[in-house]
C-alpha positions, 0 to 999 in steps of 0.5 A: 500500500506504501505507492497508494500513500507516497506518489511521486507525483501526486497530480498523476494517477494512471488508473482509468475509468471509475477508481478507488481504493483497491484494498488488499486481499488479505487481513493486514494491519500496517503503518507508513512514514515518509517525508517530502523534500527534506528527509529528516524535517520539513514535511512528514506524515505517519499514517497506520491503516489496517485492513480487514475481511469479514467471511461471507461466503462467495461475497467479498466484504471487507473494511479500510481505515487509515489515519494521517498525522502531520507534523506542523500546523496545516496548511491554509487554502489559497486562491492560486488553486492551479500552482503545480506544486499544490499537492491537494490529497495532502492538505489539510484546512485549518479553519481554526486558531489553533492546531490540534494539540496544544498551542503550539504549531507541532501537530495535525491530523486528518483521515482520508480513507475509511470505508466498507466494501462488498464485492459479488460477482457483477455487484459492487457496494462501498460506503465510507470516505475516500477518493474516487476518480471518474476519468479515462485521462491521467493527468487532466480528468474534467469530473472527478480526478482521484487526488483533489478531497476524499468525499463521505460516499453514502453509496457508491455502486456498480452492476454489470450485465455483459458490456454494460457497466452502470456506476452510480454514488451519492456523497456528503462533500466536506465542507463548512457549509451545511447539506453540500451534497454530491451525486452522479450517475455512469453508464457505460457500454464495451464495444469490442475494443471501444469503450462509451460512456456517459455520467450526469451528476449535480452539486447542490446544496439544500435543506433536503438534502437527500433530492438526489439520492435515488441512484436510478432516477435522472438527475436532470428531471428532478432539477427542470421538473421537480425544482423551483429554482435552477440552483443546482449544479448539473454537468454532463460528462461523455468520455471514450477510449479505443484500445489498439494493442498496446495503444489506447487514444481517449478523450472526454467532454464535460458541459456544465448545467449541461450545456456549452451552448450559451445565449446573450449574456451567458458564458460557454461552460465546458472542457475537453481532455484528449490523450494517447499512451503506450505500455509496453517496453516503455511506457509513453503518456500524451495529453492536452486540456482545455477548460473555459472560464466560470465552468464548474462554478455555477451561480455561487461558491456553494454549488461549485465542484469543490471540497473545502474550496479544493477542486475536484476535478482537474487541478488547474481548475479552469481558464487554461489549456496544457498539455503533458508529455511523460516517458516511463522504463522501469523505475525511471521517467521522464516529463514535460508540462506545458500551462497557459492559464488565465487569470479567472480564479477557480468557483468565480461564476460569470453571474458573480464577476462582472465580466464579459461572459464570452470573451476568448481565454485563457483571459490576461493576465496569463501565467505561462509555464513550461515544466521539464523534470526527470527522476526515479523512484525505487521500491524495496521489500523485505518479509521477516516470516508474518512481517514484510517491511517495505520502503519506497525513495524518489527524486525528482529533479527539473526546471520550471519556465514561469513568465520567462524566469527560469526555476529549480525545481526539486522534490524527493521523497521517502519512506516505509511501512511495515504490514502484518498479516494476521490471517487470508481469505 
């Protein structure tokens, strides 16, 4: 589990389609520490998990729980969402005065991971906090990006039936403001080597906070039909991946509210992400993005596809248009990111900003970036009988363009975890 909580890189997530948590296969309790940066100060995080099946049968059922410790005070949110050094699965909002103990600014804690799960052949059921990504992109996922805030899912499912895959969730997102709630829906269909999808989802927040919580009924209807405002938050997201070989070309389309179709005095509201990779003897990863000003923001902060102000989405939030380069053998990579982002702050709703909703973007002042990096990272293993001790180093070095001033640009990181297994399946 040590690579599921010291990512190199943790805007990066390879993982395709709908993504969570995968938990082991067998009873384990364990415990990780590692460090970013500087290895013996700086930031460090201690972080014990355990993980636990409960026999029912043919049914597979189980529970997660880990828990973060920090040292230093947590870091406060700030407007420049999109800086690429920003890691978000790693912040923690302190909206108060004082750090968890004492008065001084020497700790901090936070759970990202703590859920039920049941697995039966061609059923899925989860309920807990985690992460979870709905996306066939790597580095720019337009709805749901896996690295952003863990949400409280109240249910996350999925059937199958031959090609048909249909997901659907509905979660409590963590927030100061009261009933923030979150909901979408996904079908998706395998045609051969192509895959189709489709996901509606809102984000809204009311006094009836359960609206949504039907996973069958469309999001859409009880929003035009059944509401009497139009408060609510809706997207529309259709994604598509063809694979050839060891090839796979993809791309996505988000609309927000769900259109990018805009009339007199409205703002085009949408984003696109296209990529390429190749797995093989090397591994090679290819993608562009774009999103327009005020997307994802809707009429006020609170309806806004965020957590604690973070986006859950793409990390650039919106007003840019990047593209990412990696190369990958073995242990080793490489990387180029390209950013031209605008000057629209993310959860800023055109209704709110008193500017011209359908001028071109990114909107000046622009903010260019070219990032070039290479590093490795190395995974160890070690078992002691019943104990396997596991560490896990990477560097990172390279140079950021920003506005024509060059940057150093350095990260390293380390740890190690020891995992007990006290019994199988």
């Amino acid at each position: 589990m040590l690579p599921l909580f010291l990512p190199i890189d943790p805007l990066f997530n390879p993982c395709t389609g709908v993504c969570a948590t995968s938990p082991d296969t067998s009873n384990v309790v364990g415990a990780a520490l590692y460090s970013r940066n500087n290895p013996f100060a700086g930031f460090v995080e201690f972080t014990p998990y355990a993980n636990v099946l409960l026999p029912l049968g043919r049914v597979r059922a189980g529970a997660f729980v880990s828990l973060s410790a920090f040292n230093g005070r947590s870091r406060a949110l700030t407007v420049g969402d999109w800086n690429p050094y920003r890691e978000y699965n790693l912040e923690v909002v302190d909206w108060t005065a004082e750090p968890v103990i004492g008065k001084e600014p020497l700790f901090e804690a936070f759970q990202y991971r703590a859920f039920l799960w049941l697995d039966a052949k061609g059923v899925s059921f989860r309920t807990g906090r985690d992460y979870v990504k709905v996306s066939p992109s790597v580095r720019y996922p337009l709805f749901l990006s896996g690295w952003s805030y863990p949400l409280d899912w109240l249910y996350l499912m999925r059937g199958e039936v031959g090609p048909f895959r249909g997901y659907a969730g509905f979660a409590r997102v963590p927030d100061t403001v009261e009933n923030r709630r979150f909901a979408f829906q996904r079908m998706e269909v395998l045609l051969g080597p192509l895959a189709l999808a489709i996901t509606e989802a809102v984000a809204y927040t009311r006094t009836d906070s359960w609206k949504y919580a039907n996973p069958l009924v469309l999001y859409y209807v009880v929003q035009r039909l059944e509401t009497s405002d139009n408060d609510d938050n809706l997207f529309l997201h259709v994604d598509a991946a063809l694979n050839l070989g060891n090839f796979r070309i993809y791309g996505e389309f988000m609309g927000d509210d769900p259109s990018f179709f805009h009339g007199e005095g409205q703002a085009p509201l949408w984003g696109t992400t296209a990529g390429l990779s190749y797995l093989g003897a090397f591994n090679l990863y290819l993608e562009a993005s774009t999103v327009a000003p005020f997307t994802y923001a809707h009429y006020t902060g609170i309806n806004d596809l965020a957590a604690l102000g973070v986006p859950l989405a793409t990390y650039l939030g919106q007003d840019y248009r990047a593209a990412y380069l990696r190369l990958e053998r073995g242990g080793l990579f490489a990387e180029y990111e390209y950013i031209l982002h605008g000057s629209i702050p993310f959860g800023l709703a055109y209704e709110n900003s008193g500017l011209p909703p359908d001028l071109p973007f990114p909107r000046p002042p622009l903010s260019e970036w070219h990032r070039f990096g290479a590093g490795a990272v190395l995974d160890l293993a070690k078992p002691f009988g019943r104990l396997d001790v596991r560490g896990r180093v990477g560097l990172r070095v390279g140079m950021d363009v920003r506005n024509g001033k060059v940057y150093p640009a350095f990260s390293f990181i380390w740890g190690g975890e020891g995992l007990i297994a006290v019994g199988t399946r």
